[in-house]
mmCIF file of the N, C-alpha and C atoms, coordinates in Angstrom:
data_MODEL
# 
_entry.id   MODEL 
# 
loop_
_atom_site.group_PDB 
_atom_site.id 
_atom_site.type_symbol 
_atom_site.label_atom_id 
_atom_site.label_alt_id 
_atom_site.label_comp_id 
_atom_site.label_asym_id 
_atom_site.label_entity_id 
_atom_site.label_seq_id 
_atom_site.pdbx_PDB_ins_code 
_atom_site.Cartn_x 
_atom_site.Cartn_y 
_atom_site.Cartn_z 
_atom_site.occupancy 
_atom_site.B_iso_or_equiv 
_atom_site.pdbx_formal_charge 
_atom_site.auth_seq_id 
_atom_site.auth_comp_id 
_atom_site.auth_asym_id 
_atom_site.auth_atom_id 
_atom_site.pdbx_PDB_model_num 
ATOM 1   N N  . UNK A 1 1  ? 75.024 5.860   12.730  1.00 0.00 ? 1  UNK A N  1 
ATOM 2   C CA . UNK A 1 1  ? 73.742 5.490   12.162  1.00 0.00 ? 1  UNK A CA 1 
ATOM 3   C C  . UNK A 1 1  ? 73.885 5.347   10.653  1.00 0.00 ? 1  UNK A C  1 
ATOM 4   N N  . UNK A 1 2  ? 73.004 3.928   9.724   1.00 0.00 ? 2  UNK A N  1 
ATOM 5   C CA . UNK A 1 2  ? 73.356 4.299   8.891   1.00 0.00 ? 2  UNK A CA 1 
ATOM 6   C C  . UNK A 1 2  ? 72.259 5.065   7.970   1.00 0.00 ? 2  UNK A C  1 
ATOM 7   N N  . UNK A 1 3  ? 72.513 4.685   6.396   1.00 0.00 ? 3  UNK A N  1 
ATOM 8   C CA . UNK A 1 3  ? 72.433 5.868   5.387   1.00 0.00 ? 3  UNK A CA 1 
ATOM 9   C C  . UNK A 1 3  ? 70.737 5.442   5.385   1.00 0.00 ? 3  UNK A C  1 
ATOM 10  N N  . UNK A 1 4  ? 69.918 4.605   5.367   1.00 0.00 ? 4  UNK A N  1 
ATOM 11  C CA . UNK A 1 4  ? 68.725 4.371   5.789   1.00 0.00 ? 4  UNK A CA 1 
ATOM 12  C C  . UNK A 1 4  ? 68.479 3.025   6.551   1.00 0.00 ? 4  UNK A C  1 
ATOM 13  N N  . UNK A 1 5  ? 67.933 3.217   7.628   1.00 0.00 ? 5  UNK A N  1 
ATOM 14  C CA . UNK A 1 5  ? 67.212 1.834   8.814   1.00 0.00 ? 5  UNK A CA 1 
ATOM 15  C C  . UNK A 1 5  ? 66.471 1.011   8.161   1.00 0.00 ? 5  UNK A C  1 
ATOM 16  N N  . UNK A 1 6  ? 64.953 1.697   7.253   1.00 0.00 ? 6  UNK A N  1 
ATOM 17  C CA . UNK A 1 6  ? 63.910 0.764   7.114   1.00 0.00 ? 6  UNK A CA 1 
ATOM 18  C C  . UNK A 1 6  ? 64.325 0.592   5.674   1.00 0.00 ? 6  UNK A C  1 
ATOM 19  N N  . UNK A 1 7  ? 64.398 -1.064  6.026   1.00 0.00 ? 7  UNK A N  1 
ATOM 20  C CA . UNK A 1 7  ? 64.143 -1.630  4.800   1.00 0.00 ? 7  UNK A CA 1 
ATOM 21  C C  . UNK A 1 7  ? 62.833 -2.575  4.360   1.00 0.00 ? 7  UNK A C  1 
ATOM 22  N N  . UNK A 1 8  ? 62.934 -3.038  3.238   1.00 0.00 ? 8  UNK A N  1 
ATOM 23  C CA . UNK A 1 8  ? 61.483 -3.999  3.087   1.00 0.00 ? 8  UNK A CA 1 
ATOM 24  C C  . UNK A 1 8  ? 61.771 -5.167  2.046   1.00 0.00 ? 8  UNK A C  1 
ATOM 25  N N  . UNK A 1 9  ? 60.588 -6.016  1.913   1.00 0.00 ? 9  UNK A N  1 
ATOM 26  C CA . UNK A 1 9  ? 60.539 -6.785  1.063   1.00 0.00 ? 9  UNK A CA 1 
ATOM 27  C C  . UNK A 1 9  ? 59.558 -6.935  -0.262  1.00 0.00 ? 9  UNK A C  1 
ATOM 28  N N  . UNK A 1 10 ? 59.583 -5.364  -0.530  1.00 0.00 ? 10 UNK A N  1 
ATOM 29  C CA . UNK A 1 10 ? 58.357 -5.072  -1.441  1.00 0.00 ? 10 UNK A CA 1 
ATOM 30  C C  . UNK A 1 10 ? 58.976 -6.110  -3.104  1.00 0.00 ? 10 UNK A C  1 
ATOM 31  N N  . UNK A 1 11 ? 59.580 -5.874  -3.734  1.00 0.00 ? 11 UNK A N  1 
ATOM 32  C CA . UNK A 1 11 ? 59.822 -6.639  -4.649  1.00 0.00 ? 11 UNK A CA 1 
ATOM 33  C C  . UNK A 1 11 ? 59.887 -7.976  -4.669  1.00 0.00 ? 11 UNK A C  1 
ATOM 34  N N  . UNK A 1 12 ? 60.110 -8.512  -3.578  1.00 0.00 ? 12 UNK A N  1 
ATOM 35  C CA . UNK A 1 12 ? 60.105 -10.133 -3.675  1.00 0.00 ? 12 UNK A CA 1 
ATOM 36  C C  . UNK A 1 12 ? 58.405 -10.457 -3.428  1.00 0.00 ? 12 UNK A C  1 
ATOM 37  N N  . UNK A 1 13 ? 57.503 -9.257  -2.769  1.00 0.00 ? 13 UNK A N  1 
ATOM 38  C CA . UNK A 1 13 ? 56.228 -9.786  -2.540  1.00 0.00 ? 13 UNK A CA 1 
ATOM 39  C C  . UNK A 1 13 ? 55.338 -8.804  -3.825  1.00 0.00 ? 13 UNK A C  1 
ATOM 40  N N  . UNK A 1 14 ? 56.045 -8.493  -4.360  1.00 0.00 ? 14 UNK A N  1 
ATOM 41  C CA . UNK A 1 14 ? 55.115 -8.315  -5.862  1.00 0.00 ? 14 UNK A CA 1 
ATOM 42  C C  . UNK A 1 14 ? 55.216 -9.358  -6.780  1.00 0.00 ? 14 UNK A C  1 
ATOM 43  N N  . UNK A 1 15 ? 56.407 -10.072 -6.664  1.00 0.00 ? 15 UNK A N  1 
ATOM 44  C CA . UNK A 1 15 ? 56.497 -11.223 -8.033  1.00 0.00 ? 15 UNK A CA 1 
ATOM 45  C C  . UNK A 1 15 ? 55.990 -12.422 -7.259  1.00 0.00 ? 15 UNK A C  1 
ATOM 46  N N  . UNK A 1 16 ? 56.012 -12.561 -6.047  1.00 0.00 ? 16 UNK A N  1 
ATOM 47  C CA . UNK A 1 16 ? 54.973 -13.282 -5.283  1.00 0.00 ? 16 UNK A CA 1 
ATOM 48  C C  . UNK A 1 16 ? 53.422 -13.654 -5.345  1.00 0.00 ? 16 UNK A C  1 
ATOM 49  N N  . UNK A 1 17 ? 52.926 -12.305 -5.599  1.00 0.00 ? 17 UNK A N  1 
ATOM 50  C CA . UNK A 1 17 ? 51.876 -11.704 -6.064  1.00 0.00 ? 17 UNK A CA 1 
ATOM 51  C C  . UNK A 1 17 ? 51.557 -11.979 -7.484  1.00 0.00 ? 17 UNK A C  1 
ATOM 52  N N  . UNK A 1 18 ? 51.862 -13.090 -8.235  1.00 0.00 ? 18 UNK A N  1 
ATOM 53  C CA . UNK A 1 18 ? 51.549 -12.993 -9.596  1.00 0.00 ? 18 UNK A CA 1 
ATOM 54  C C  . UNK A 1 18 ? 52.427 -12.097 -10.664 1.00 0.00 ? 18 UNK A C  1 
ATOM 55  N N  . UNK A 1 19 ? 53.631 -11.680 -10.327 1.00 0.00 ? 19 UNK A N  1 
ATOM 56  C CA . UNK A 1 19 ? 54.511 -10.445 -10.963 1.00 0.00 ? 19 UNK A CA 1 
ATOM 57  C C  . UNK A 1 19 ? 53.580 -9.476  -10.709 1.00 0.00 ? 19 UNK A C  1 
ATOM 58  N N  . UNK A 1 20 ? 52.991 -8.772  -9.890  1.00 0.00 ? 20 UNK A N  1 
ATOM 59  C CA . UNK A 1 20 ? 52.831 -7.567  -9.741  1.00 0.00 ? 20 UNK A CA 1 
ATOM 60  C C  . UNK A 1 20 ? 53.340 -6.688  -10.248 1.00 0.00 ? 20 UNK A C  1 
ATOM 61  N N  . UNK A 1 21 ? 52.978 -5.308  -11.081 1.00 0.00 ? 21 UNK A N  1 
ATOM 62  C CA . UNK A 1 21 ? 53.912 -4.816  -11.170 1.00 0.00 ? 21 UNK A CA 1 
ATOM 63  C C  . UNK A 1 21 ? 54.177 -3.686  -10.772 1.00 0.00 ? 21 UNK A C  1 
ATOM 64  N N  . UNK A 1 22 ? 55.428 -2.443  -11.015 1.00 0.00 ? 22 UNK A N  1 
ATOM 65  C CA . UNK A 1 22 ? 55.518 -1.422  -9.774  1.00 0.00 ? 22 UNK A CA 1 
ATOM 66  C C  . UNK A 1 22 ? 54.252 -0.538  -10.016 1.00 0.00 ? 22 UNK A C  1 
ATOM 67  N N  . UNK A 1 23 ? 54.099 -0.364  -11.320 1.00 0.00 ? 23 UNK A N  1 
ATOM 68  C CA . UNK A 1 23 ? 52.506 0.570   -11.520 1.00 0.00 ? 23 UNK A CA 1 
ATOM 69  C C  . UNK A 1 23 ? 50.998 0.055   -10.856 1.00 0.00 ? 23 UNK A C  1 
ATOM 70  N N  . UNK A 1 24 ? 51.262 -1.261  -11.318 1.00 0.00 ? 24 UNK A N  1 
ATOM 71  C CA . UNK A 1 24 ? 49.892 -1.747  -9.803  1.00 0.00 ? 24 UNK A CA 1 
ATOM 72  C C  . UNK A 1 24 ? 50.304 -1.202  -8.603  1.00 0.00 ? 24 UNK A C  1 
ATOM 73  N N  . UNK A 1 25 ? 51.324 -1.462  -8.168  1.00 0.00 ? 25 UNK A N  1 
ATOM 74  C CA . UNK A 1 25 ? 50.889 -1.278  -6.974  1.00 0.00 ? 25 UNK A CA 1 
ATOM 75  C C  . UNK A 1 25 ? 51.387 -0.026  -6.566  1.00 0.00 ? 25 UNK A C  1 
ATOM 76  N N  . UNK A 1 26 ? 51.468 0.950   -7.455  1.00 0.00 ? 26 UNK A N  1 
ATOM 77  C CA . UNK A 1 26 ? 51.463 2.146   -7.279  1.00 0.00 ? 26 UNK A CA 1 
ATOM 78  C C  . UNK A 1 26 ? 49.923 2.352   -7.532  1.00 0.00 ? 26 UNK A C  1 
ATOM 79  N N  . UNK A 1 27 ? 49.377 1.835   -8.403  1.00 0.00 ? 27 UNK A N  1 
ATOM 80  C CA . UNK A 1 27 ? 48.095 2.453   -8.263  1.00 0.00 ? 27 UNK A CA 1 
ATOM 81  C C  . UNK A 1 27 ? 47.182 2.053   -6.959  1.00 0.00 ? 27 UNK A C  1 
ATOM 82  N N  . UNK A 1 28 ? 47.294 0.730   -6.626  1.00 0.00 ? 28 UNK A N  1 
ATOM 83  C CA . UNK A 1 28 ? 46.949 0.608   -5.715  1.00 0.00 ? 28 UNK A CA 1 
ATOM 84  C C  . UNK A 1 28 ? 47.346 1.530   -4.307  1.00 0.00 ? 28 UNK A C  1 
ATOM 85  N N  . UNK A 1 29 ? 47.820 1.845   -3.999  1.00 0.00 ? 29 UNK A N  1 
ATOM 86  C CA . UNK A 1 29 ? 48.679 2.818   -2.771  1.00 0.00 ? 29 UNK A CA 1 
ATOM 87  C C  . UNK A 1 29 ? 48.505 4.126   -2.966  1.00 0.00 ? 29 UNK A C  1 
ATOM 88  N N  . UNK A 1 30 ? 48.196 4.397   -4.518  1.00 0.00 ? 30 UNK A N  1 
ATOM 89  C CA . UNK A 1 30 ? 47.642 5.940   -4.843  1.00 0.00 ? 30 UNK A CA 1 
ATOM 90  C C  . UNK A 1 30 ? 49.088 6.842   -4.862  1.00 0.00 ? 30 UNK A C  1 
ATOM 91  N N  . UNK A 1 31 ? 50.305 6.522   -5.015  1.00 0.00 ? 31 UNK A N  1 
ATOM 92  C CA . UNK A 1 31 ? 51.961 6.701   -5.473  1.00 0.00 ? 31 UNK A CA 1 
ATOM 93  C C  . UNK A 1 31 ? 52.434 6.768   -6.859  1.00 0.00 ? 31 UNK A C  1 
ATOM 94  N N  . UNK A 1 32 ? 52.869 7.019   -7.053  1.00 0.00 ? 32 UNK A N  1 
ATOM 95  C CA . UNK A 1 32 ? 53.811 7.047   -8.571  1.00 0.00 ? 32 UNK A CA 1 
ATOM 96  C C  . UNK A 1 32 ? 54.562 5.803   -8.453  1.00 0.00 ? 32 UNK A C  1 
ATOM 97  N N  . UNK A 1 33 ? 54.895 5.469   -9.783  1.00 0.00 ? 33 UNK A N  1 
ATOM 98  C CA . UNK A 1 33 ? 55.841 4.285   -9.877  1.00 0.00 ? 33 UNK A CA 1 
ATOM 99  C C  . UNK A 1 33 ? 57.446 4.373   -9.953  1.00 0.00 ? 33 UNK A C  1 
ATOM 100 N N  . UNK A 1 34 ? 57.738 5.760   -9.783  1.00 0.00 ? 34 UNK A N  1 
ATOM 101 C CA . UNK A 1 34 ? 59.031 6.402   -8.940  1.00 0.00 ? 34 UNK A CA 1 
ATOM 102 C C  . UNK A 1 34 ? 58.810 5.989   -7.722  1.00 0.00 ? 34 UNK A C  1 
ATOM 103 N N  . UNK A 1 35 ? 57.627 6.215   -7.142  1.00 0.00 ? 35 UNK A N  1 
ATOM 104 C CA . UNK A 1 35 ? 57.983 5.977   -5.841  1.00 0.00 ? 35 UNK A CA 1 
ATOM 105 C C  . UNK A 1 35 ? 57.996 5.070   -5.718  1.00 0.00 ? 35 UNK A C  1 
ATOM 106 N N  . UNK A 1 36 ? 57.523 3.797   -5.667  1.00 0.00 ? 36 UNK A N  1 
ATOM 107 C CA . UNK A 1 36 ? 57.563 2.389   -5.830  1.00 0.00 ? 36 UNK A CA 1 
ATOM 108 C C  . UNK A 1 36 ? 59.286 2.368   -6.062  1.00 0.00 ? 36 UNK A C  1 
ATOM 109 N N  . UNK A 1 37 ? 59.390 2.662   -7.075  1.00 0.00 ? 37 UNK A N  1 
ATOM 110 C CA . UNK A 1 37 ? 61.126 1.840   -7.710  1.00 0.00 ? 37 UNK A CA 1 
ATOM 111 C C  . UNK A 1 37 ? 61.948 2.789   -6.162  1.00 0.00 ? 37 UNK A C  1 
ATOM 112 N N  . UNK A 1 38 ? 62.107 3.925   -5.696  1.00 0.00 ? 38 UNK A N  1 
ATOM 113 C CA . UNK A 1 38 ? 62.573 4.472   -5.109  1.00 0.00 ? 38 UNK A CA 1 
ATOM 114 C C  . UNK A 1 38 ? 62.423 3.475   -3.745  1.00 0.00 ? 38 UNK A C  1 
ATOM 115 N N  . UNK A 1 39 ? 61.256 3.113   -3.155  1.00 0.00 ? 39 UNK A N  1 
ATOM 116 C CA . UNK A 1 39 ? 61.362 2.625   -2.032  1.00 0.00 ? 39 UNK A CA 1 
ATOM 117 C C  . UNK A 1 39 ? 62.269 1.088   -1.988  1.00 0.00 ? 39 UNK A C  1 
ATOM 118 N N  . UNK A 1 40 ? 61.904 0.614   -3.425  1.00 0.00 ? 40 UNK A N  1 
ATOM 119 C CA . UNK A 1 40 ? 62.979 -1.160  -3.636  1.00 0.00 ? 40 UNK A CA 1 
ATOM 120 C C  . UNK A 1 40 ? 64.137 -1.290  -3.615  1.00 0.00 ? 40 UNK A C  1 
ATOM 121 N N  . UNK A 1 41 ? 64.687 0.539   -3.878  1.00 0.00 ? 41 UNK A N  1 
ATOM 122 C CA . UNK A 1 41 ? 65.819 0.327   -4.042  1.00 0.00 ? 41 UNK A CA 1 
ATOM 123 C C  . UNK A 1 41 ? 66.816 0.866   -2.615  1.00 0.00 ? 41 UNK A C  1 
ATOM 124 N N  . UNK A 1 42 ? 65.415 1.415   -1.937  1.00 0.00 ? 42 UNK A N  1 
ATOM 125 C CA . UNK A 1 42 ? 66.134 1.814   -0.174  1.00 0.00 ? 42 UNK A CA 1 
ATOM 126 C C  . UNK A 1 42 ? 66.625 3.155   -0.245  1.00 0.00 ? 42 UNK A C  1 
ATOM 127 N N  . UNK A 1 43 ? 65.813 4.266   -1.574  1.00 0.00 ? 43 UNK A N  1 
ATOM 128 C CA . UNK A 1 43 ? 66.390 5.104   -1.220  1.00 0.00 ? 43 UNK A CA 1 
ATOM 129 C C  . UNK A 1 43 ? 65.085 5.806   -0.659  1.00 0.00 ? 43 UNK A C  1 
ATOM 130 N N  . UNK A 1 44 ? 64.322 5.868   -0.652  1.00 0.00 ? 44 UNK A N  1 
ATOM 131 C CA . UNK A 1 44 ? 63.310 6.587   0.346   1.00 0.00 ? 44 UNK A CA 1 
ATOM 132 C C  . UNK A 1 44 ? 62.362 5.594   1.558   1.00 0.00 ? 44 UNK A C  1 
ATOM 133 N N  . UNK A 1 45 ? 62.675 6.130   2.246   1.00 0.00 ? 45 UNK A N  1 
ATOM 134 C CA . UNK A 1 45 ? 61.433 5.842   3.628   1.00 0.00 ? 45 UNK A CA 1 
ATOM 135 C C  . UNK A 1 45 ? 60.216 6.104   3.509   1.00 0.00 ? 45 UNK A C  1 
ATOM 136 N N  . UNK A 1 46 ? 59.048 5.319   3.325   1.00 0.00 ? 46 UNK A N  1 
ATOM 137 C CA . UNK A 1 46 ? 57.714 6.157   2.971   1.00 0.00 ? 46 UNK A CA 1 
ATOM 138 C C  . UNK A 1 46 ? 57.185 6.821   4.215   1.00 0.00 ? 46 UNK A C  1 
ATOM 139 N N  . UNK A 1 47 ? 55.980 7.094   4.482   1.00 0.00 ? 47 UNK A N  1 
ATOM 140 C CA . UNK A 1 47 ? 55.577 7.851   5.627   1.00 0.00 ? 47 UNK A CA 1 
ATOM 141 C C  . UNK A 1 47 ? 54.839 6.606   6.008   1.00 0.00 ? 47 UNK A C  1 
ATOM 142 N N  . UNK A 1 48 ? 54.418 6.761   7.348   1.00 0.00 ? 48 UNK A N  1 
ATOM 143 C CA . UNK A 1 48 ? 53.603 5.458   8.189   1.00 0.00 ? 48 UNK A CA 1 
ATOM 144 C C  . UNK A 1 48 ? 52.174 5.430   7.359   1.00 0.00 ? 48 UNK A C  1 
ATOM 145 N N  . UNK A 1 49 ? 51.712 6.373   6.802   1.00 0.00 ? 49 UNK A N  1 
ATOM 146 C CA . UNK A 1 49 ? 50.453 5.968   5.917   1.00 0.00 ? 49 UNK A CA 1 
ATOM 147 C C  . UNK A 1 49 ? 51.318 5.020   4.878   1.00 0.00 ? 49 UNK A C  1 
ATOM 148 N N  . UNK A 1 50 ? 51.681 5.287   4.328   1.00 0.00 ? 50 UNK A N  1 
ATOM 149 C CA . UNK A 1 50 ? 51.905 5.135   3.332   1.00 0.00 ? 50 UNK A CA 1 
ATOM 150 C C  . UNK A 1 50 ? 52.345 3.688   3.188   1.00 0.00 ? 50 UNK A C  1 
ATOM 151 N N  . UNK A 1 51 ? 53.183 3.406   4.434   1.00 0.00 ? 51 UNK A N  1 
ATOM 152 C CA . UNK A 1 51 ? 53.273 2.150   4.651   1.00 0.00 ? 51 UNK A CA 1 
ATOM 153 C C  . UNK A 1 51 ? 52.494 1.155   4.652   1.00 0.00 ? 51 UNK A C  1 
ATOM 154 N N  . UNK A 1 52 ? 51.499 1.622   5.846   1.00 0.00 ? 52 UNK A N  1 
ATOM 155 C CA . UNK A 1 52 ? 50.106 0.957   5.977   1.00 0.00 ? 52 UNK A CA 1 
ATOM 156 C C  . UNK A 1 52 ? 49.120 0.548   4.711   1.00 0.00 ? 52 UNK A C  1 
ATOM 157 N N  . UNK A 1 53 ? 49.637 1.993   3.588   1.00 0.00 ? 53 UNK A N  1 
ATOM 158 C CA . UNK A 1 53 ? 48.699 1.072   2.582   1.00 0.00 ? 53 UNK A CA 1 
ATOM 159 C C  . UNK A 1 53 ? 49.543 0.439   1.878   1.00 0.00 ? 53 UNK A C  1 
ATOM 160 N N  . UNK A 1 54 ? 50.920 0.159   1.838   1.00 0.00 ? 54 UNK A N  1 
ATOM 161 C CA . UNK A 1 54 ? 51.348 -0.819  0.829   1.00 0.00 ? 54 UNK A CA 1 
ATOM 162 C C  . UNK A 1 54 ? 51.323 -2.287  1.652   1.00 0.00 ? 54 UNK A C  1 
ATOM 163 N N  . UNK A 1 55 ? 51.362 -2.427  2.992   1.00 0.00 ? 55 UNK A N  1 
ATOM 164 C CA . UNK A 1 55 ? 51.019 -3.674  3.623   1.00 0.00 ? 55 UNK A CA 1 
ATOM 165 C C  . UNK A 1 55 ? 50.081 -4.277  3.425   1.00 0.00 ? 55 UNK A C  1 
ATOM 166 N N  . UNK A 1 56 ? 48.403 -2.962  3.432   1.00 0.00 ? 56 UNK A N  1 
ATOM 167 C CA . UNK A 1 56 ? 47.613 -3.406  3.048   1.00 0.00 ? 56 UNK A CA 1 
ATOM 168 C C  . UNK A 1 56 ? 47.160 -3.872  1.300   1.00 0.00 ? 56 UNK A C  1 
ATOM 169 N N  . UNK A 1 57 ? 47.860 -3.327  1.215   1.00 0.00 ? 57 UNK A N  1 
ATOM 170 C CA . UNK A 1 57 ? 47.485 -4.372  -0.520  1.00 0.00 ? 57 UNK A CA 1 
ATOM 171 C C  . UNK A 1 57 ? 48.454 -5.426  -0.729  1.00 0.00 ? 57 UNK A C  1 
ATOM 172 N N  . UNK A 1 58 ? 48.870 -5.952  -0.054  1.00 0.00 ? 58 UNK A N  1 
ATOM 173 C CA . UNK A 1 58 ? 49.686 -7.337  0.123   1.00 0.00 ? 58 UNK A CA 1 
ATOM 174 C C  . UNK A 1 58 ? 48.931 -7.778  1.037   1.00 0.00 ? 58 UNK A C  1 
ATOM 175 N N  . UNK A 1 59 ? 47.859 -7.400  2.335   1.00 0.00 ? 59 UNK A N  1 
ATOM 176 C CA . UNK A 1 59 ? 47.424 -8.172  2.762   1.00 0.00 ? 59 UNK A CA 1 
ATOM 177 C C  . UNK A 1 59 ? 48.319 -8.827  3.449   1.00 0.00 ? 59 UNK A C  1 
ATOM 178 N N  . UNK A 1 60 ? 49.321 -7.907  4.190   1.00 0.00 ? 60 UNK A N  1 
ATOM 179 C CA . UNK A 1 60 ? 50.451 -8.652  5.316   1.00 0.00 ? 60 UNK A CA 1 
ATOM 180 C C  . UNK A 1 60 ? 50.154 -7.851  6.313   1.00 0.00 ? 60 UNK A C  1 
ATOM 181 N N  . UNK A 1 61 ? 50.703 -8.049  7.345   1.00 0.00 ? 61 UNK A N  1 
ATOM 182 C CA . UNK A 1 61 ? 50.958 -7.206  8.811   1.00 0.00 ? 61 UNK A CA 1 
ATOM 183 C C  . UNK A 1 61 ? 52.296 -6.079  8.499   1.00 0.00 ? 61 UNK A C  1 
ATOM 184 N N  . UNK A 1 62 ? 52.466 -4.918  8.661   1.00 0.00 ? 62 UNK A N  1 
ATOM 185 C CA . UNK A 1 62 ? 53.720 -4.155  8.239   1.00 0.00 ? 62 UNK A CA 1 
ATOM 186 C C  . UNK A 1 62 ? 54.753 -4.220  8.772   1.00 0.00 ? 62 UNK A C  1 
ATOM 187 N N  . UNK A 1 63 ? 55.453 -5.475  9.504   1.00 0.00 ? 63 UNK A N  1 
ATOM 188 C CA . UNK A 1 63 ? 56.277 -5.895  9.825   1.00 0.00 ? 63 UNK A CA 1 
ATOM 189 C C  . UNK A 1 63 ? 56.776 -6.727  8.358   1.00 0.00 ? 63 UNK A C  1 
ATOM 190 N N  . UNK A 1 64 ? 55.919 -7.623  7.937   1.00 0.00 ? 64 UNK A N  1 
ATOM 191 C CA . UNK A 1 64 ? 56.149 -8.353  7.143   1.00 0.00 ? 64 UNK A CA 1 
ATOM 192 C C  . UNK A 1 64 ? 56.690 -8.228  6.030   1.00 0.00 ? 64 UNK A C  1 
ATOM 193 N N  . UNK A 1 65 ? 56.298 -6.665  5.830   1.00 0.00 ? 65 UNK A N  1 
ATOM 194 C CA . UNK A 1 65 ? 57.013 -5.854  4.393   1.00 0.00 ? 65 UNK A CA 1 
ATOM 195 C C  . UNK A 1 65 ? 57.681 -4.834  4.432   1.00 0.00 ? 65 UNK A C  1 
ATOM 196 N N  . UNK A 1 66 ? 58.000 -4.088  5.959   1.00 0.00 ? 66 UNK A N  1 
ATOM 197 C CA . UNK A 1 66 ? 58.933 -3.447  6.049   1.00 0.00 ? 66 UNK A CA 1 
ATOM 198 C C  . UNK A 1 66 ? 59.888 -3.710  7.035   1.00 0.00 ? 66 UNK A C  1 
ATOM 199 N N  . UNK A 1 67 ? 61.087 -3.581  7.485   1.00 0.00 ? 67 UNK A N  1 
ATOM 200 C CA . UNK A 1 67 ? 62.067 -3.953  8.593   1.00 0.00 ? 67 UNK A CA 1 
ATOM 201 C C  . UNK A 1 67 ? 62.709 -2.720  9.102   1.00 0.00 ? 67 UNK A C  1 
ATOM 202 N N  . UNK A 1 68 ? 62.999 -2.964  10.158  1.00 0.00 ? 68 UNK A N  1 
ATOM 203 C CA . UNK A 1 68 ? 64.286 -1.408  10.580  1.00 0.00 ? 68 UNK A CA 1 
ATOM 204 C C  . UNK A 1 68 ? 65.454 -2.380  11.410  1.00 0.00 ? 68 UNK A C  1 
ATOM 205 N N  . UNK A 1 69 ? 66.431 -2.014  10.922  1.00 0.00 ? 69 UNK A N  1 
ATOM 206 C CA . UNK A 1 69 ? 67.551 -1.956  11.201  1.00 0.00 ? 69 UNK A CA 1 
ATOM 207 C C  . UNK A 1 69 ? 69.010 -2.088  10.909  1.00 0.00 ? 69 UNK A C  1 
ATOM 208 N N  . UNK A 1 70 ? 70.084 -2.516  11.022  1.00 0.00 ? 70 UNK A N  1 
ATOM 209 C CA . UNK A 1 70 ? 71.380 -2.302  10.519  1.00 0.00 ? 70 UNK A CA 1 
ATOM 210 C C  . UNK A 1 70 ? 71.175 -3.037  9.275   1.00 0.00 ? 70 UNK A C  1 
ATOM 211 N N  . UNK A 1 71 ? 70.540 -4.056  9.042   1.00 0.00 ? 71 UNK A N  1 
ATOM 212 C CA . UNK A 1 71 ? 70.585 -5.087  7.877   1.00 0.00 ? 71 UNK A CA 1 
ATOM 213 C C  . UNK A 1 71 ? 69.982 -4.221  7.046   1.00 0.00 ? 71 UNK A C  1 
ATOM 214 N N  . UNK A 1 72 ? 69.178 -3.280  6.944   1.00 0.00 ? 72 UNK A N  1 
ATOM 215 C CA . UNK A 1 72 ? 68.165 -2.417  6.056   1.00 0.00 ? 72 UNK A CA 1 
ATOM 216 C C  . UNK A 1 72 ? 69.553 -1.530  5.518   1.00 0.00 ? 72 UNK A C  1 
ATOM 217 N N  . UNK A 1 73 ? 70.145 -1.130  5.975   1.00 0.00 ? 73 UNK A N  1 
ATOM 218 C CA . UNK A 1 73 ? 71.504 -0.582  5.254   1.00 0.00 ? 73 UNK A CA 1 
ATOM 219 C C  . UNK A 1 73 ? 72.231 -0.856  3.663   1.00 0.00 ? 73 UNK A C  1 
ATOM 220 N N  . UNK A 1 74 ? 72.181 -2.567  4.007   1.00 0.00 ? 74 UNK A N  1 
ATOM 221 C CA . UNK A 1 74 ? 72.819 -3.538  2.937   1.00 0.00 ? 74 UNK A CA 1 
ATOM 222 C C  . UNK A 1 74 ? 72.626 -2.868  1.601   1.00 0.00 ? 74 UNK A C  1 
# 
């Protein structure tokens, strides 16, 4: 197994977003902007809330912004 499964596409859908930046949408999600940089860079897994609200302030389905599997490794 590897060193983490879920990965995402949070940084490509913040500059998507108008450059979003990690403090928006930390504020939005109610997170620190550690945690933000921590999740882009694949070293933390958030919790399923937590997920849910960063999908929801992109306004995607949480497939769309998070993934699991061997490729989430990379």
């Amino acid at each position: 197994m590897g060193k983490n499964l879920i990965g995402n596409h949070i940084r490509k859908l913040r500059f998507n977003r108008d450059e979003m930046t990690q403090q928006q949408l930390a504020e939005l999600t109610g997170v620190t902007r550690q945690t933000i940089v921590a999740l882009e860079k694949g070293n933390y897994s958030p919790s399923l809330e937590l997920a849910f609200r960063i999908a929801r302030a992109f306004k995607l389905p949480l497939e769309e912004v998070f993934f699991y599997g061997e490729d989430a490794a990379e």
